[in-house]
Each structure stands twice: as C-alpha cells, then as structure tokens.
C-alpha positions in Angstrom: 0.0 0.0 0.0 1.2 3.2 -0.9 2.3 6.2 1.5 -0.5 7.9 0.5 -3.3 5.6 0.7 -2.2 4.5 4.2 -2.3 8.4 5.2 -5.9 8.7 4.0 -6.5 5.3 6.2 -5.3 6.4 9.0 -7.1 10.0 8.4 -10.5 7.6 7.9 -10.0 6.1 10.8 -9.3 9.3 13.1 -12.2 10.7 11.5 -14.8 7.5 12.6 -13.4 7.4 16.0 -13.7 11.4 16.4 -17.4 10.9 15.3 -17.8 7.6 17.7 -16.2 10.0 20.8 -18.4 12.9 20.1 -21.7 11.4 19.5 -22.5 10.9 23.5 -21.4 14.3 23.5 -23.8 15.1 21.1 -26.6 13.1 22.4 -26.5 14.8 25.5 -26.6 17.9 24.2 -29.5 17.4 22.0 -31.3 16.2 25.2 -30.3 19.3 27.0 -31.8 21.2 24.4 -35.1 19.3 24.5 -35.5 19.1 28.2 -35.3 23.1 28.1 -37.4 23.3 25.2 -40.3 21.4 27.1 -39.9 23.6 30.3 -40.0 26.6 28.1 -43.5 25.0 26.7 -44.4 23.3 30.2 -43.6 27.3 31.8 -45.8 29.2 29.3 -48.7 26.4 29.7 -48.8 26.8 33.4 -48.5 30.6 33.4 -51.3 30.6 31.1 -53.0 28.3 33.0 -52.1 30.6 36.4 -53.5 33.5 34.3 -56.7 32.0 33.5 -57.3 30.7 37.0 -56.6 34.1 38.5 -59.5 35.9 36.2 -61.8 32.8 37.2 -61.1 33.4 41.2 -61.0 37.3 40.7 -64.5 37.6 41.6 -64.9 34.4 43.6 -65.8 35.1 47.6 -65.0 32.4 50.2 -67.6 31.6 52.6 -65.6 33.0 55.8 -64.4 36.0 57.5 -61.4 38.0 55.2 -58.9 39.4 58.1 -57.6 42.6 57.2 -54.1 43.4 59.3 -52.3 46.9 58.6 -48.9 46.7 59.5 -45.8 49.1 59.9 -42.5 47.7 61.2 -42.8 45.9 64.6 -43.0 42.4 63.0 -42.6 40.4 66.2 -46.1 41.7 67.6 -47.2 40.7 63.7 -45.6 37.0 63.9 -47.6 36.8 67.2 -51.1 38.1 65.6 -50.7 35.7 62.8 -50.1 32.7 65.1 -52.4 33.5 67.4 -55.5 33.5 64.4 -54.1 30.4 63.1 -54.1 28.8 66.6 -57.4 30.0 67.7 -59.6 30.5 65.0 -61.4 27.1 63.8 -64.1 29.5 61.3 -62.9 29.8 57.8 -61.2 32.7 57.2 -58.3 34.4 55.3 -55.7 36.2 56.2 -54.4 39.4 54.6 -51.4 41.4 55.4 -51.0 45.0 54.0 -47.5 45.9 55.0 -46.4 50.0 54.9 -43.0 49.7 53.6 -41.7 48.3 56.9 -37.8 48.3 57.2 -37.3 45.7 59.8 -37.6 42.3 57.7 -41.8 42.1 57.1 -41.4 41.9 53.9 -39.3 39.4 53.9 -41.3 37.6 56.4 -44.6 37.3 54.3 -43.0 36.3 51.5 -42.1 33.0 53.4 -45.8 32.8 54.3 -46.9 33.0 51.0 -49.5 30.7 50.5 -50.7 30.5 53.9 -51.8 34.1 53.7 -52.0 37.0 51.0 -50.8 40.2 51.2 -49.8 43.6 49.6 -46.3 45.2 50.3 -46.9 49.2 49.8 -43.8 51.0 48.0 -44.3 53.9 50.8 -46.4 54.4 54.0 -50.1 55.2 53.3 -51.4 54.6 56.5 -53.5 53.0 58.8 -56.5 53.7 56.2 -54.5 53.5 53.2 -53.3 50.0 54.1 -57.1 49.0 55.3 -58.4 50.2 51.8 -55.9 47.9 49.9 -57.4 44.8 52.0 -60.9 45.6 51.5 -60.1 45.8 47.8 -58.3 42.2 47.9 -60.8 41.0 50.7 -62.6 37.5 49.3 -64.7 36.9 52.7 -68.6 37.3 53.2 -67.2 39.2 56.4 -64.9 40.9 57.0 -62.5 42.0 60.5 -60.3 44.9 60.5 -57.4 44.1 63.0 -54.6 45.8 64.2 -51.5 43.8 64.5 -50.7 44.2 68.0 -53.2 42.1 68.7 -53.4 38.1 69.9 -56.7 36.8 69.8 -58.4 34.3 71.8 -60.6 30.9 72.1 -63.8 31.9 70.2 -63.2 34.9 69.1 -64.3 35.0 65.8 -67.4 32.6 66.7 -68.5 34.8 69.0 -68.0 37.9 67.1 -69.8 36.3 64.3 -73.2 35.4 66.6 -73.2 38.9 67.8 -73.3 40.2 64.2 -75.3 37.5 62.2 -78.1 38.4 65.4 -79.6 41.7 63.9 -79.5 42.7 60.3 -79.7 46.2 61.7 -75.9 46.0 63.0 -73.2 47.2 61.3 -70.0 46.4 63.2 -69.5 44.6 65.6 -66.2 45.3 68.1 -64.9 42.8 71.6 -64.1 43.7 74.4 -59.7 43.8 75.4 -57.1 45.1 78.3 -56.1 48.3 76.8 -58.1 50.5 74.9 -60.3 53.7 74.9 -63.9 53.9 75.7 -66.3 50.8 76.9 -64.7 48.3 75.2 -61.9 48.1 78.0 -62.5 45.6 81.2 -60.5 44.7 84.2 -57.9 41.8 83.8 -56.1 40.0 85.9 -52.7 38.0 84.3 -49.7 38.6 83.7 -48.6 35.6 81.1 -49.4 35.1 77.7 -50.6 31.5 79.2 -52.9 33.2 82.0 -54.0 35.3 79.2 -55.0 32.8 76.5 -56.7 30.8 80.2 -58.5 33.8 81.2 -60.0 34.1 77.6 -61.4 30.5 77.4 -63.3 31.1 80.4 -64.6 34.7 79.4 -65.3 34.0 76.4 -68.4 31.6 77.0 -70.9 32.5 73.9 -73.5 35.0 75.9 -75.9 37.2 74.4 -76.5 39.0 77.6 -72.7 40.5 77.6 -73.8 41.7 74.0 -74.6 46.1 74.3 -75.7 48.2 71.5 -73.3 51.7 72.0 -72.3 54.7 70.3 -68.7 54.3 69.1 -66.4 51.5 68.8 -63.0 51.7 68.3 -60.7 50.6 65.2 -58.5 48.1 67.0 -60.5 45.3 65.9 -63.9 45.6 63.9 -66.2 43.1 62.2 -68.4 43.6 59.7 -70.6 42.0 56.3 -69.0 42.5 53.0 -72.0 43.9 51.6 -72.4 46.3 54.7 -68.5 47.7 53.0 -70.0 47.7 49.6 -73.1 50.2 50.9 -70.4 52.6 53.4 -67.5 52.6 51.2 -63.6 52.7 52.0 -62.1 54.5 54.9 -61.2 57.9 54.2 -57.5 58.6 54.1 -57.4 62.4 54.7 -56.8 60.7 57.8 -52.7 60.7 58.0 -50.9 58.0 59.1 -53.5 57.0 61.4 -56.0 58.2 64.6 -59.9 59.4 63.6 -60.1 57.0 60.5 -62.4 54.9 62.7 -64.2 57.9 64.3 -64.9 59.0 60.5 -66.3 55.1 60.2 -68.4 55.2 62.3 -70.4 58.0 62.1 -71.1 57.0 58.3 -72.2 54.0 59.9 -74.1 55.7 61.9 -76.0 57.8 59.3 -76.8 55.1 57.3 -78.8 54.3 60.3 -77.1 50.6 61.3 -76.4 49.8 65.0 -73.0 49.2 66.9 -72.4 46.3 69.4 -69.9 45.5 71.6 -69.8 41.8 71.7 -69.0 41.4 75.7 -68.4 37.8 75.6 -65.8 38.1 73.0 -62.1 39.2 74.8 -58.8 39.5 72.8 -55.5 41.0 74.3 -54.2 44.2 72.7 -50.8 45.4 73.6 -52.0 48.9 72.2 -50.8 51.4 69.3 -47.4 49.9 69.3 -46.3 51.5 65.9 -47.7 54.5 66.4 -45.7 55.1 69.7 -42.5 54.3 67.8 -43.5 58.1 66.0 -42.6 59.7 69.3 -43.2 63.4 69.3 -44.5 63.5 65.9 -47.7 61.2 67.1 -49.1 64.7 69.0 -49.0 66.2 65.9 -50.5 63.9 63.9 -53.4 63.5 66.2 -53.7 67.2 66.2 -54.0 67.3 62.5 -56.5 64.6 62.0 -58.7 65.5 64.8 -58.5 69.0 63.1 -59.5 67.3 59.8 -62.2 65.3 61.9 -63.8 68.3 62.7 -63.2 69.9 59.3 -65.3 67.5 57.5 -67.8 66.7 60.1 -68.4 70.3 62.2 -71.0 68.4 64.8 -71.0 64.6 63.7 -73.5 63.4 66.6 -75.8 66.3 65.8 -76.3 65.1 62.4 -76.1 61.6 63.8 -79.3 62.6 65.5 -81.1 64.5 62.5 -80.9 61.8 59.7 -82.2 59.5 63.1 -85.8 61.6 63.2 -85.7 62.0 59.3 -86.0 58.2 59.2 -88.2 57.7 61.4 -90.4 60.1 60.1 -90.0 58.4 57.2 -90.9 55.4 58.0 -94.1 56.2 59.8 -95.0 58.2 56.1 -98.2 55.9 55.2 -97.4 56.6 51.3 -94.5 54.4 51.8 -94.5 51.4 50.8 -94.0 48.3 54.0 -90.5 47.0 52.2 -89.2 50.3 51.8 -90.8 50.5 56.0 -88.8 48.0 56.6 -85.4 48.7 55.1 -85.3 52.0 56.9 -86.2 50.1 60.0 -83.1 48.2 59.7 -81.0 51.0 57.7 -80.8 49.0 54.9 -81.6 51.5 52.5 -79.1 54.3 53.5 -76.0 53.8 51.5 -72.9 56.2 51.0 -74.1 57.7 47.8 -77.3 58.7 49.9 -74.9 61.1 51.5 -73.8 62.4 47.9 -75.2 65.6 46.2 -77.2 65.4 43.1 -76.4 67.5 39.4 -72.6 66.6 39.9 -69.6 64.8 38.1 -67.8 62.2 38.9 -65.4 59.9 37.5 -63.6 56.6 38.5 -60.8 54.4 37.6 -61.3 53.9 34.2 -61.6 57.3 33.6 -65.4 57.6 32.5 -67.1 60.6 33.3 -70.6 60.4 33.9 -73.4 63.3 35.2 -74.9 62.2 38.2 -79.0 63.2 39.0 -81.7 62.1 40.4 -79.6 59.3 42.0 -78.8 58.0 38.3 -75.5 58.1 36.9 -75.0 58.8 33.2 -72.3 58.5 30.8 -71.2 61.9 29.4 -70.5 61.9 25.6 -67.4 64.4 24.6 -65.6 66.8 26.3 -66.9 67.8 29.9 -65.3 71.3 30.5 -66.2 71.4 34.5 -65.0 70.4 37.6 -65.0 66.3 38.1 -64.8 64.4 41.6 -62.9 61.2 41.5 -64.6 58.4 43.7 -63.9 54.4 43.8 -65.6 51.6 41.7 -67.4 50.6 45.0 -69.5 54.2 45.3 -69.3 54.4 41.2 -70.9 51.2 41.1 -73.9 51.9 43.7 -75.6 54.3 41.4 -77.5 52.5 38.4 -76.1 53.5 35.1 -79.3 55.9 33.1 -78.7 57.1 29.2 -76.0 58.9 28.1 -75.6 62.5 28.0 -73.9 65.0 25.9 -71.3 67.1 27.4 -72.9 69.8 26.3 -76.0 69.0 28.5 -74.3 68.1 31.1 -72.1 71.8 31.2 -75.9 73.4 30.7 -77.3 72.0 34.0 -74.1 72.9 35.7 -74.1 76.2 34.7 -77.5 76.7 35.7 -77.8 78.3 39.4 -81.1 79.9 38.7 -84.3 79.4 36.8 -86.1 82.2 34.6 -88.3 83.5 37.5 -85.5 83.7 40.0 -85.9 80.7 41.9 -83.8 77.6 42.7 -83.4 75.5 40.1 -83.5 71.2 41.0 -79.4 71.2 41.8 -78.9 74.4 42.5 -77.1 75.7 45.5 -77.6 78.4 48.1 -76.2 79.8 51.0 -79.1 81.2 53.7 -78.3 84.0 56.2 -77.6 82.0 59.0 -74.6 81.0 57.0 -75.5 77.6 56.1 -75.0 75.9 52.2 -78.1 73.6 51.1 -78.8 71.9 47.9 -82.4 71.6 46.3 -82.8 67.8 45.1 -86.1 67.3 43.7 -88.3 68.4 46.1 -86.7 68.7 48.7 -83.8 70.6 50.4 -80.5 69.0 51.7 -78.3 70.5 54.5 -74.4 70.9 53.4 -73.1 69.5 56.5 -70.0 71.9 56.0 -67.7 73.9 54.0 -65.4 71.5 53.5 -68.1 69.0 51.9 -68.9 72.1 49.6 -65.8 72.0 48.5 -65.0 68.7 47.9 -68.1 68.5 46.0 -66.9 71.5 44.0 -69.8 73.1 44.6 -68.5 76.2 46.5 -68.4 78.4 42.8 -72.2 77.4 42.3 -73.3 79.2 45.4 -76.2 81.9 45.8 -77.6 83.5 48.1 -81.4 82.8 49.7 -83.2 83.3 52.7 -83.8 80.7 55.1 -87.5 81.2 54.5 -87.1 80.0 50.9 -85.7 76.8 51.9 -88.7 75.8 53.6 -90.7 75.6 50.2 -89.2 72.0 50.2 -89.5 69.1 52.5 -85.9 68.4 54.4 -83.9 65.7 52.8 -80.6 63.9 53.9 -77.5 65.9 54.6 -74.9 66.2 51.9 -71.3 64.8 53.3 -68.1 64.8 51.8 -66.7 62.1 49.9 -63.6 59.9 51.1 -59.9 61.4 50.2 -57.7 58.1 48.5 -54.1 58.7 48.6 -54.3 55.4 47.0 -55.8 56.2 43.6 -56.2 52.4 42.7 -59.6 52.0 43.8 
C-alpha cells in the first residue's frame, strides 16, 4: 500500500473514531436542548394556566371572614397576631397582610408565608386607612375584620364575634371587648402571662348574648363587619394621615346610614395597644392634632347630624305613602347607603376614567368633552348608582351652569347659602343640608353658590345631609 493511501487510512479512521467520541457528547446535548425546550413549553402552559385561574377566582368570595391586618415595622407583635388567628380561629377565614413599607424584615417575612396568607407590600407608607383600603379591595370573605396587628386573639373569638353580628340585620360592626383600649370596650384583667391570658380568655369567652350592648362608638382596634355592609359605606377615608380618627370617621357614616354598633362582651382579645404608632414619638401629638382637626373639618358636629338623619328616618318610616318593604329597610338602615350622603347634578369619575353626570340618584355617561369640575370616587360608590342614558357634554355643562331658573328661583341642583350661613342643595323636592364647607368643596360646589333666605328653603321638604366624599391617597380604587 502506498504512502499515501495508508495516510488517508489512517485520516479515515481518526475521522470514525472522532465521530464515535463525540456522539454521546452530542446526544447529550440534543437532550439538554429538548428538556429546556419542554420547560419553556411546560412554563408558558402553566403561566397561562395561572393566568386563567386568577380571572376565574377574581371575583370568587369564600364563605368566611377575610382578616384585614395593617402593618408598619414591629414584625414580632405581627408574627404573634398571625399565630395567634391560626391557633385559635377554627371559622374559615383568610388572612391578609397589608404591609407599609416596613424596614425591619416584614417583607421578607410574608413572603415566606406565602400561600398560607395573602398580602400587599406598599412602595411607601399610606397609612392605617390606606393600608385598610388595599385589604378591602383584595378581601374575598362574606365578612370581614379589620385588625390591628398588635393584637393576639383568643378561644372563640371569631365565633362569637360572628353570633353577635349575624343576630340583627340592623348592626353594622361589631367590636370585643380587650385590656387596653379607649372607651367601653376596655374591662378589668387580671394576668400577667401570655398563658394566663390565653386561660383567662377560654373562660370569658363563654358564647352570651347578655354581655352583647348596643353603644355609640367603637373603636378601630378590631372591627367586624358584612362584606355587603363595605360595599353600601365605602372605603375608609384617608385624609386621615398615618393613622387616629379614621375609625371615628367610620363610624359616624355607619351611623348615618342608620345601622347599630355592638360591643360583643363575651368576645375578649389581648391588645398590647398602638405599638407602631408610639415608635412616631413626638410627631404622634401632631399627627393627632392634625387629623382631629381634619375630623372636625369634614364633620363640624357629627353626633348632631347623627341625630337629624335618626328623626328623618323615622319620620320616614311612619310616612303611610310608603311602601311596607321600603318601611322595613329604613327600620333596619338597609336603604341608606354612601351615595345617599352624595349631592345630586354633579360629576364624577372613577378608575377607568369615565365621566358620567350624576342626577336624580342616576349616573349617566357623558358623551365628549366635559369642561367642569369632576370628583374622582372608587368603583365601589361608582358602582352603587344604576347606570341611566347617556348625556352629551354639552348637557351636562348646561345644567351645571344653571344656578337659577327664569323667575329667580332655585333650580333642581342648585345651590344656596341662607343668612344663617349655612349651604343647602335643592334635590327634587326637597332641600338637603351641606353638612360643611369642607363638603362644599370637595363636591366642588363652593363656585355654584347663591344666596337665599332661610324662609325660601322651607318651600321643600328636608332631605338627607350632603357629606363629603372619602380622600384616596391610594388612587387604585
């Protein structure tokens, strides 16, 4: 055999056992490339899969309480809270966490508990009613219990607070009874152990309907209430900063929508008491300064008007036109809803950015470009009104324009301001009290205003006070 012909033989041969070492190589390679191809493909299925079950559950409720916990730094009283529901609470429930940008590891913390619990991690510090309004919005439950997280709860707790609520359509929240707090919720205790406190609560908290009392005010710490009761009251306003007076503000809309408050006395849990809003120090005076001077702002005398929409319903309801079910919802409140409180011949606008006229308690798409003042309220309030025919913009500017008719009087919607100094709306036929400047404003009704004597106003029956709407800091509502 020539030189040449055994060089090619030998270059053969180098060449078949270079292709026989490389081909495991190769094979393993290939399957590499196939075993990411199918978790590319198996990925994209199940997020599409995730996606779909997400829009599916979006508007799916869970027959149990939703429990709503604002929380800002002092995560070792918030592990405590969260072990303490999932210890002692046997109803269903959920549990959601709204954290407030904490800097001391709650983020972190939740994260580990996802899937026990949900919850929302805020880029920046809303507040106590900021973080409350983001948990309403994701809350799934038939009821629903705002609770601080410095809180443990007890044996029966929720059971208790449940009976107490599910007793009377006619209540609205229902509050327990704890160690440190404001006002008549607060009893005498005797322990000094988390033990003696967890054995003092299984004895207290003996389901009794005597221990149950119908009061004035509860307070914020821990509240429980119907989903549908949120739906009719709305949000929590947070003009309220940081926190203090949010649940004052609560419950006097509560209040004028005519529903009850109980104390459920045979329901105890242990509250250690404002924790993170002691950690603010000297800026907590202010603060409480502030929103007690918003309080009084937006409200002027709450338990006065309290007291005035009370004898309006009754009078109502003893009206013989009136139909018995219509009788019967104001008996139990029922019928006295947020926008009830709103002002007619107004705009608003919502999330999506629709404009529509409000009149007459009917809300109406306007068609093209509204020039006037809108007032920006959430889906919940938005979607209380029924939706009427749409109106031009045109139509809409006309009516808001108008602040007197041909003869001089008040037009339906138009605004006045009597000598005694006080703002009142004519709706209809009758004539509804401003309940203060600050509602006039927010309204932006405060350029509409003319002047007319108190004698005028009685032309029309008395109708419900006209309150201000809820600030959101929080524009996704």
């Amino acid at each position: 055999m020539s030189r040449l012909s055994q060089q090619l033989k030998r270059a053969g041969q180098t060449k078949r056992n270079h292709k026989l070492r490389s081909t495991p190589l190769k094979r393993s390679n290939r399957r590499l490339r196939f075993a990411k191809e199918q978790y590319k493909k198996g990925y994209a299925a199940g997020y599409q899969m995730g996606i779909a079950s997400g829009k599916e559950q979006f508007d799916h409720h869970i027959d149990g309480t939703s429990i709503i916990i604002p929380t800002y730094n002092k995560l070792n009283m918030l592990k405590q809270c969260i072990a303490s529901i999932q210890q002692y609470t046997s109803e269903a429930h959920e549990i959601i966490v709204v954290d407030d940008a904490s800097t001391d590891g709650t983020a972190a913390y939740l994260r580990k508990l996802s899937g026990q619990i949900r919850y929302q991690i805020h880029d920046k510090n809303y507040g106590f009613a900021g973080s409350i309004n983001t948990g309403l919005k994701m809350a799934k439950g038939k009821t629903i219990c705002l609770l601080n997280n410095d809180i443990i709860v007890t044996t029966n707790w929720l059971g208790n607070l449940l009976h107490c609520l599910e007793s009377d359509p006619a209540i609205g929240m229902v509050g327990p009874v704890t160690n440190f707090i404001s006002g008549e919720q607060q009893i005498e205790v005797a322990y000094g152990t988390n033990q003696e406190m967890q054995q003092f609560a299984r004895q207290y908290n003996e389901q009794d309907a005597s221990k149950w009392k119908m009061v004035e005010r509860i307070v914020g710490f821990c509240m429980l209430f119907h989903k549908s009761f949120f739906e009719e009251i709305g949000y929590l306003d947070e003009g309220y900063r940081i926190g203090n007076f949010e649940d004052e503000d609560f419950v006097i809309r509560t209040r004028l929508a005519g529903r009850k408050l109980a104390i459920a006395g045979d329901c105890f849990i242990h509250h250690f008491g404002s924790q993170s809003m002691k950690e603010l120090g000297e800026q907590l005076q202010d603060i409480y300064k502030k929103n007690e001077a918003f309080y009084q702002q937006k409200w002027s005398n709450p338990y006065e008007w309290v007291q005035r929409v009370t004898e309006w319903s009754e009078s109502k309801s003893k009206t013989k036109s009136l139909s018995m079910s219509t009788k019967n919802e104001m008996e139990t409140g029922v019928s006295l809803r947020a926008i009830s409180f709103y002002p007619t011949h107004i705009a608003v606008t919502g999330l999506n950015g629709t404009i529509f006229w409000v009149e007459q308690g009917i809300k109406h798409p306007i068609r093209g470009a509204y020039p006037f003042p809108t007032v920006k309220l959430s889906q919940i309030e938005l979607l209380s009104w029924p939706t009427g025919s749409d109106i031009e913009a045109d139509r809409a500017a006309e009516k808001w324009r108008k602040t007197t008719n041909q003869d001089g009087s008040v037009p339906d919607g138009g605004v006045f301001v009597t000598e005694h100094g006080r703002w009142f709306q004519r709706d209809g036929i009758t004539c509804r009290a401003v309940i203060s400047e600050y509602a006039l404003k927010q309204w932006k009704l405060n350029d509409r205003v003319m002047s007319r004597s108190e004698a005028e106003k009685l032309l029309w029956e008395e109708g419900l006070p006209i309150m201000a709407p809820p600030v959101f800091v929080n524009s996704n509502l």
